[in-house]
N, C-alpha and C positions, 0 to 999 in steps of 0.2 A: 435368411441371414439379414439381421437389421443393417439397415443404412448407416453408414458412417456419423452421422450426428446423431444418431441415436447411441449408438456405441462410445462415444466420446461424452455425453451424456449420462451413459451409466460407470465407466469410469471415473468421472469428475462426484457424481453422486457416491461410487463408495469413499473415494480420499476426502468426502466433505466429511461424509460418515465416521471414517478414523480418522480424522481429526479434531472429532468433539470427545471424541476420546483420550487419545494421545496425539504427543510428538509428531510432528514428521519426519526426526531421526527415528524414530522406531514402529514407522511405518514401512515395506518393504513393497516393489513393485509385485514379487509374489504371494502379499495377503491381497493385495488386488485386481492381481489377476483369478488368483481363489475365488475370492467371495462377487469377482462377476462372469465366473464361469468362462473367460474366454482365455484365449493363451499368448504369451509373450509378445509372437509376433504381432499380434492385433492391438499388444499396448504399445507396442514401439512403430506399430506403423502409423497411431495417432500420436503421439508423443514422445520428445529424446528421451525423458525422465522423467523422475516424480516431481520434481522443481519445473519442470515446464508444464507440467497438468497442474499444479498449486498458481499458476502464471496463467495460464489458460482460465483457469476459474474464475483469479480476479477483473480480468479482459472480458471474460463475457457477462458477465455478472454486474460488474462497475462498469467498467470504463465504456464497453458500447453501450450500453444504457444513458451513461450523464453524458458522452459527446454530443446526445443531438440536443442537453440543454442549454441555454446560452444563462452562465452565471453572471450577476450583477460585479461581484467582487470576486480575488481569489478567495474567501472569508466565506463565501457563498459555495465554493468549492469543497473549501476545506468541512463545513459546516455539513456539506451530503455527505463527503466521504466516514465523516465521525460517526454520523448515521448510522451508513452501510457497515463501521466494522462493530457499532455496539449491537446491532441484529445478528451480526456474525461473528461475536465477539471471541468462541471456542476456537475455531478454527483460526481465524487470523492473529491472537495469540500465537498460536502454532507455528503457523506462517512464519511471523515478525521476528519468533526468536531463532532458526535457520540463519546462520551465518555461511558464506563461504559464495565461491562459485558458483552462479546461475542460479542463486538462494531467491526467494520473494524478496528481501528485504533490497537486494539490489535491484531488482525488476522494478518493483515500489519506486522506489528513489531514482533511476531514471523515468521513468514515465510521469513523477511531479516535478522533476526540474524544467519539462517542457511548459509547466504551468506557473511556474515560480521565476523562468527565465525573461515571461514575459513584463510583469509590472516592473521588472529589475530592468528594463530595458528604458524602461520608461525615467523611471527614478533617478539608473545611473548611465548617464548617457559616457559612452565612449572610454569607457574604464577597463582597462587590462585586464580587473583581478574581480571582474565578474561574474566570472564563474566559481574562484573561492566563496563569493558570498551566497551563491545559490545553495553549493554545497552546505553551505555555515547552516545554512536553515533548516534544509534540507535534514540533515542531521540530527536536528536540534528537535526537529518535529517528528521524526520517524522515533527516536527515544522518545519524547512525549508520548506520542501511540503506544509504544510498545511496552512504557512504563504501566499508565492507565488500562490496558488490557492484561499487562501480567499481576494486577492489584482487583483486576475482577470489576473493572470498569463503573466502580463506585459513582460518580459523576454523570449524569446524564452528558450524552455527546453534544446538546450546543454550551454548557457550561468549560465545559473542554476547550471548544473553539473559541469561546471566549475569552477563557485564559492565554492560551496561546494567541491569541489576537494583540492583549492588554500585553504580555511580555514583548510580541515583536515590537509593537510600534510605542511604548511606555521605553523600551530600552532606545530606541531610534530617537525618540524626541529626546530622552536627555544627552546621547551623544552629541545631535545637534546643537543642545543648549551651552555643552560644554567647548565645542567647537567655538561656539560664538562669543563664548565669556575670553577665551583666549585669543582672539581675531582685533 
């Protein structure tokens, strides 16, 4: 009997597998349990669902990978992650477009608010509605990704980052500009 991380391992390899293929609505946890020969219980005693193995993927994949880098800027951040999904551009397509409950796109979006929470910290000291504006971005950037991947990622990924760099902070400077014409 393989060890558990070998099992979890070859689970996570077939849903990468159907998902350069298709959807992950129209992936089911029984072509997965199929095509790795082992049975339900053994998918549910590694995983609730198929949304938590699509979460698990990008957790082991990304995220323990870049936490032991130390980035210069969130830019530096965001600039690996464009990387990682134009190498994996099929499948996190897939991913990104999953709406709902315990979807990647929410998993996603909490796990970069804790990286967007912090230059906001910095910027806006002491503001109520700082978590609206994590959100704002938040938002603004997971559409961005999910636009460029559902277009077939035409753009190489630092051209991407750059854009979305030039609109965060191009839009930030002339609000401040307009702030100050009317102060």
């Amino acid at each position: 009997m393989p060890s558990p991380g070998i099992t979890k391992k070859m689970i996570a390899g077939a849903m990468k597998e159907f998902m350069t293929e298709r959807p992950l609505s129209k992936i089911t946890v029984g072509d997965i349990i199929r095509h790795c020969e082992i049975n339900r219980n053994t998918f549910y005693y590694h995983f609730k669902d198929k949304f938590d193995l699509v979460n698990w993927i990008f957790y082991t994949e990304f995220v323990a990978e870049t936490h032991r880098v130390e980035f210069d800027s969130v830019w530096g951040f965001i600039d690996q992650l464009t990387s990682f999904f134009y190498k994996n551009k099929a499948f996190y397509k897939n991913a990104l477009s999953e709406q709902g409950s315990n979807c990647f796109t929410e998993y996603f979006g909490d796990l970069i608010k804790t990286g967007i929470m912090l230059p906001l910290d910095d910027i806006i000291e002491d503001n109520q509605d700082k978590d609206f504006y994590a959100d704002f971005f938040i938002d603004a950037f997971i559409a961005a990704i999910s636009r460029w991947l559902r277009e077939g990622a035409k753009i190489p990924p630092e051209t991407l980052t750059e854009l979305m760099k030039k609109a965060a902070t191009g839009v930030a400077i002339k609000l401040v500009e307009e702030l100050d014409d009317v102060s």
